[in-house]
N, C-alpha and C positions, 0 to 999 in steps of 0.2 A: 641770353648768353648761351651758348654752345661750345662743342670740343670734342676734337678727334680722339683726345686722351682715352687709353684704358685706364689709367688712375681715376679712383674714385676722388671727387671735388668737393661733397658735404660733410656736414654733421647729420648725426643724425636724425631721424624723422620728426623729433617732436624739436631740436633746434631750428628745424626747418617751419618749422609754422610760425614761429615767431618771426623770420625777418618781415620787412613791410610787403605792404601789399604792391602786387605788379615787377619783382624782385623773382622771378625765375630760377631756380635752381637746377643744379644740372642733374639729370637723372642717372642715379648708381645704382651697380647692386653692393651685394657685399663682399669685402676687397679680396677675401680666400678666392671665392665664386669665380670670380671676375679672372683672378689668376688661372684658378683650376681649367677657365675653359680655354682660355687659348693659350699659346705657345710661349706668354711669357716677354716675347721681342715689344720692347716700348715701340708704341706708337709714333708717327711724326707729329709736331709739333704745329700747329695753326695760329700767326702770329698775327691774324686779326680777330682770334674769339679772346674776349675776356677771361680769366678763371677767377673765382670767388672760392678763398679756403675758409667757411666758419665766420662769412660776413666781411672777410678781407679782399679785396678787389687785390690780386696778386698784379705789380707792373707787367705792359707788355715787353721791357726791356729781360724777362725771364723767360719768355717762350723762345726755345732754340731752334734754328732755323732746321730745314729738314735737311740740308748738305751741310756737309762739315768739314773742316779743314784736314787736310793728311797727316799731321805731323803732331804728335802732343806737347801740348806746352803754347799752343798757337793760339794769341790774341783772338778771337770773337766778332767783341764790340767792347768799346764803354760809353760812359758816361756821367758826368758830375754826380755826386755821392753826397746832400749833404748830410753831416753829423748831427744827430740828434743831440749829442753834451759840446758843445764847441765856441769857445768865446773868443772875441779878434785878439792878435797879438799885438805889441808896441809897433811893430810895422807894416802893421796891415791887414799880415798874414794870419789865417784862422791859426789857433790852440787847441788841438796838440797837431793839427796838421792837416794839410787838402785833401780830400777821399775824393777815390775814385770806382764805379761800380762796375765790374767787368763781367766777360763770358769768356769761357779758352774752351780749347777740348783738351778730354783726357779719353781713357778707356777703361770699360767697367772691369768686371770677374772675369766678362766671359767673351773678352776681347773687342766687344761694341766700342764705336767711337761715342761720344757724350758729349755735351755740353755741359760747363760746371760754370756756376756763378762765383762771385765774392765779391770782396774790395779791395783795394789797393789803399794805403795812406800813407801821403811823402810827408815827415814827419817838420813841425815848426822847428823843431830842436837841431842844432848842428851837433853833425858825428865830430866824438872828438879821441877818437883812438885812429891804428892806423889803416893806410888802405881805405878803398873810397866806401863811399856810406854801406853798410852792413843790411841785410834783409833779415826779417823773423817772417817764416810763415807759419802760423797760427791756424790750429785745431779747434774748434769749439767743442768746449762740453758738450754733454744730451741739449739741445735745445728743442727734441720732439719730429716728429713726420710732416705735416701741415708745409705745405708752401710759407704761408706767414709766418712760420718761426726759424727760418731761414738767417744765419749772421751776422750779412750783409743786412738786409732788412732790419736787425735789429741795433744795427749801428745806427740807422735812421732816426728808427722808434724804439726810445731805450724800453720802452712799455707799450707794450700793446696790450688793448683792456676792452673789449666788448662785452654783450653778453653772452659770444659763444666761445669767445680764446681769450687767453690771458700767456704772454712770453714777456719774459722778463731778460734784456741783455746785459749778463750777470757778467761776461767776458769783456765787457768795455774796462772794466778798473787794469787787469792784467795787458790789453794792450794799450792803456794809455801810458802803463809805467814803464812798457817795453820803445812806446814811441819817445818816451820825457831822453833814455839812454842817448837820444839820436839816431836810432834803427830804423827804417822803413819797418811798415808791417804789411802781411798781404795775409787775408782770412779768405781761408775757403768756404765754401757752404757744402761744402761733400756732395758727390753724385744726387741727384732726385732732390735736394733740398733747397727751392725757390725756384729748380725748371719746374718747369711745368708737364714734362712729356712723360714722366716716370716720377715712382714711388722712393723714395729716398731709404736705402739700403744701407740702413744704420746698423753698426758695427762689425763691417763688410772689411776687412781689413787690406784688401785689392785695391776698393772702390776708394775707399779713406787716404789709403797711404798715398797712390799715384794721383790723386787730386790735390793731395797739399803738397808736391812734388812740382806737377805741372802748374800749379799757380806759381812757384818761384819762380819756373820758367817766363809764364805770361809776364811778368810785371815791367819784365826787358825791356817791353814793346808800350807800355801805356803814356798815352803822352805826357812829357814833363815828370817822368818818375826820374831820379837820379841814381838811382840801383841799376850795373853792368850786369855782364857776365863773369867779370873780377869783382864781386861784392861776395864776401862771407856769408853764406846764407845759415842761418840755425833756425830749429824744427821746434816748435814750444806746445805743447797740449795736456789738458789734463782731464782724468774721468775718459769719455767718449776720445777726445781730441789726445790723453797717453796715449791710448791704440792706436789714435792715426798715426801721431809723429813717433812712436815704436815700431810701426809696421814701415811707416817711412822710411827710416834711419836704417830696417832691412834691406828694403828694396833699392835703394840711391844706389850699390854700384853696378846692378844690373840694368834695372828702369830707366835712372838719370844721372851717367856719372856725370855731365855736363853742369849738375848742381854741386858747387863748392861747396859742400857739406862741413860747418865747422863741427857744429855742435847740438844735440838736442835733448831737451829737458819730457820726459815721458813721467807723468803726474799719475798715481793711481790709474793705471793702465787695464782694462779688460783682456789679458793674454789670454785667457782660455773660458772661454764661454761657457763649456759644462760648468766651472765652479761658480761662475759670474749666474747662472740662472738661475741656482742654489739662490743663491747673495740677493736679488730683484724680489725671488718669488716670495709675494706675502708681505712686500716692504713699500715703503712710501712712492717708492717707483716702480711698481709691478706693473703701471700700464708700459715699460720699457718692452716686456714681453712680448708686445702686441707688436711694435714698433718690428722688434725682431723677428718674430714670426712673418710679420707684412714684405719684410723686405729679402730675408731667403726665401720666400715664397717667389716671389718675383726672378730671383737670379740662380735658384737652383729645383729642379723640378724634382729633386728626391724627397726637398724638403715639402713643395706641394702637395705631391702624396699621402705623406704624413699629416699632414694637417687635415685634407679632405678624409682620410678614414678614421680621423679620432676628436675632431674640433666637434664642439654641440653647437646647439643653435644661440646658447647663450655666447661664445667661442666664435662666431661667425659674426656675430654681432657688434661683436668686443672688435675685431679685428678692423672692422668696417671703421668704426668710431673714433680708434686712437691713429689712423691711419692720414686723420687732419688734424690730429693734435699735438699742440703744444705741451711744454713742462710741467705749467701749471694746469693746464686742460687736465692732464691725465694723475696728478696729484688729488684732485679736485672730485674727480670719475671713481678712481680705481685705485685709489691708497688704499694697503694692505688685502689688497684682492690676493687670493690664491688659484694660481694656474690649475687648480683640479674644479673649480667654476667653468672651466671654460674647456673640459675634456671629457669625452663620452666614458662613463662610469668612476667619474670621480677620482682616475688619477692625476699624480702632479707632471708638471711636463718633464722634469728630468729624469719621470719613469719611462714617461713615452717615448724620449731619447734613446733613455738606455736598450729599450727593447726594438728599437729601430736600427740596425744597424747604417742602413742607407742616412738617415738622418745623423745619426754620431760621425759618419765619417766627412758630414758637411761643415760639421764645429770643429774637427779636428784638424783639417786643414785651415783652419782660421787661429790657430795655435799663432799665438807668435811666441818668439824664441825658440826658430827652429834655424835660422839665419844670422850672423855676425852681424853687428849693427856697422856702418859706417862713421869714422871717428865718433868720438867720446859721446855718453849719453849720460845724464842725470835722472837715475830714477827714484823716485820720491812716494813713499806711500805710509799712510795714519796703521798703526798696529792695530786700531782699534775698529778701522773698516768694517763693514759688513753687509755693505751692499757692493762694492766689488771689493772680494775681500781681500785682505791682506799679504795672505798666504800666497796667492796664485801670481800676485804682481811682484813680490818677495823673488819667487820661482824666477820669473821673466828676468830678475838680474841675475840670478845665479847662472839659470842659461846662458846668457852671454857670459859672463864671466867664462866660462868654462869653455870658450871659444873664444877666447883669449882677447875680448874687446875691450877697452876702454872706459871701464863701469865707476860712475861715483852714486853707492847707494846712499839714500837717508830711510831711515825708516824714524817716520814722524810719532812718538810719544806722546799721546794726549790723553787725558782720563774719558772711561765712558760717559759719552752724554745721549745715550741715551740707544736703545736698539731699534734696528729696523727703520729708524723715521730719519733720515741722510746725515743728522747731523754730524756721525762720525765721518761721513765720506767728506761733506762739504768744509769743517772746520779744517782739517791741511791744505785743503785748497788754499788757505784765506792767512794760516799761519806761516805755511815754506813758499809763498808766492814772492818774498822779497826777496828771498835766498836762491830762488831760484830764476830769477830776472837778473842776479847778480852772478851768477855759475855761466847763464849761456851770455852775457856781455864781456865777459873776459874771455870766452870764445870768438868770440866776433872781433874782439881788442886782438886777439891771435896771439894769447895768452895760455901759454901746455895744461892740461889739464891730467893730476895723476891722478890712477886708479886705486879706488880701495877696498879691491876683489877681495885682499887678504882679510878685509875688515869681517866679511859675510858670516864667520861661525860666533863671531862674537857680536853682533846686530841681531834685532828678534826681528 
């Protein structure tokens, strides 16, 4: 196997001695290294080498060709998608509906044109509000770096289980209760996540937003989807995928007013990364760190700087490793690691920040709610968060409120269960999931939705 990629492709050295014999792996350094020496521009893509992420043969229908279309929002390719949970219906037709696996472009941070993967699924269920069938485009949570934990791919394989990854497609329940509605749904896989020509620049809130943007776009164009350019389209995300459809919900009337923007539901949202580091470091998800570090490395060279004058060799190492991993890879690795393991002389990274100014002013434009969202948004977040905490996604509604948007907050009440280990994050996922499937369908029904900005001083 071979490849043009600057993206590094393994695990590391001792995973690699375990795959079989006469199994070739592609040779990396380590992923800072790798950044630090060149300029950063992904590679083109080589759509006869194989890539193997951690013993996963990644499809060739993910390597993006090396030209690309002008215009964002522009069909690719597809191809049949089947679902990994899918049982035939009374008529034939698969439950909860036909997938399709596409490529479109979009454009990164820093104005590159991209390839972005996903799916598309034209749902078994008929729309039954008004105006023709409705679209949800869909954010995924963190599902990790690695090619293979990619969303689309995990529609296929609700599990992936070797001995070097382990993803789990935790987001099938939420979009099958958005397809039962009668919605289309289209999930993106965010920039870098299942291409193969670049590192997947998680929580990049450019790279995020204008990707699930431009997949509503694409789905126009996929054969036999029954979603227009007169379909209500709403933004749904939660954890990782709030950020996207919050960042989204800014950018639509500049990016793509061409997207009927009804409505979008922003779940536990990462608005401001300094406190979000805080919240990761030391927690069940500290390999998130890595992920973050890997991927402003990649699309901002202030932040490379920073990393090569303060990462150790243990920090370099880390960087390389989570860089093919999945959710559960880096729960498994790096639960309750502290970001001062992985920094020359033992500080934490949000000191590194702070003392960095070039690096703070790269989180700071990653701020969201510094822009008016486009019609109404639902934001939702556990008082009792603590790995993206409460406060700072609390903040994200008051911003818009105060720019006069169309805000319905909840702030989800749950007793402590437990610090640092996600439960607090994960259990609102899992209790305002029906509430909030139920908020963006009455959007899409083209159903008003009031604000209740004034609610804010009396909500925690």
């Amino acid at each position: 196997m071979s490849s043009r990629n600057t993206r590094p492709r393994t695990s590391s050295a001792a995973l690699s001695r375990r795959r079989p014999r006469g199994v070739r792996m592609l040779a990396v350094a380590a992923a800072a290294a790798v950044y630090l020496a060149g300029s950063g521009a992904p590679a083109a893509a080589d759509d006869t080498a194989p890539v193997v992420s951690r013993g996963v043969t990644i499809p060739a229908f993910y390597h993006p060709p090396a030209d690309l279309p002008a215009v964002n929002g522009t069909l690719i390719r597809t191809e049949p998608l089947p679902l990994g949970l899918s049982i035939p219906g009374l008529d034939g037709r698969p439950m909860p509906g036909t997938a399709t696996r596409l490529m479109y472009r979009s454009t990164d941070s820093n104005g590159r044109a991209v390839g972005v993967t996903g799916a598309y699924i034209e749902p078994w269920a008929a729309w039954r509000g008004t105006g023709p069938r409705p679209l949800v485009a869909v954010a995924s949570g963190t599902m990790g770096q690695g090619d293979q934990c990619a969303p689309s791919f995990a529609l296929q394989h609700p599990l992936t289980l070797t001995g070097d990854t382990l993803s789990v497609g935790y987001e099938a329940l939420a979009i099958y209760r958005l397809l039962a509605t009668g919605a289309a749904v289209v999930v993106t896989d965010y920039v870098g996540l299942g291409t193969t020509d670049r590192l997947h620049t998680y929580v990049n809130r450019l790279d995020e937003g204008r990707a699930l943007l431009d997949a509503a776009r694409a789905v126009r164009a996929v054969p036999g989807a029954s979603v227009t350019d007169r379909s209500r389209v709403g933004l749904y995300g939660y954890s990782q995928g709030g950020g996207a459809s919050a960042a989204a919900a800014e950018l639509q009337p500049a990016y793509a007013p061409d997207v009927p923007l009804a409505g979008t539901y922003v779940g536990a949202p990462p608005a401001d990364l300094t406190a979000v580091i805080g919240g990761i470091d030391g927690s069940a998800l500290a390999g998130a760190l890595g992920w973050s570090l890997n991927g402003f490395a990649q699309s901002d060279p202030a932040v490379r700087d920073v990393i090569e004058a303060n990462v150790n060799d243990a920090g370099r190492a880390a960087l390389k490793d989570t860089s093919t991993m999945c959710v559960g890879d880096a729960i498994l690795r790096y639960a309750f690691t502290k970001s001062s393991r992985w920094i020359t002389g033992g500080r934490s990274l949000t000191a590194v920040i702070a003392a960095a100014p070039e690096a703070q002013a790269v989180l700071d434009r990653q701020r969201i709610g510094t822009l008016k969202p486009a019609g109404p948004v639902r934001v939702a977040t556990g008082v009792q968060d603590d790995i993206v905490p409460h406060r700072q996604a609390r903040q994200l509604a008051v911003d818009w409120c105060r720019k006069g948007a169309n805000v319905t907050y909840q702030a989800v009440s749950l007793p402590n269960l437990g610090d640092k280990i996600l439960t607090n994050h994960l259990a609102p996922l899992i209790t305002d999931q029906g509430d909030a499937v139920a908020w963006l369908t009455d959007r899409l029904a083209g159903r008003t939705a009031y604000s209740n900005c004034w609610t804010m001083p009396l909500q925690p």
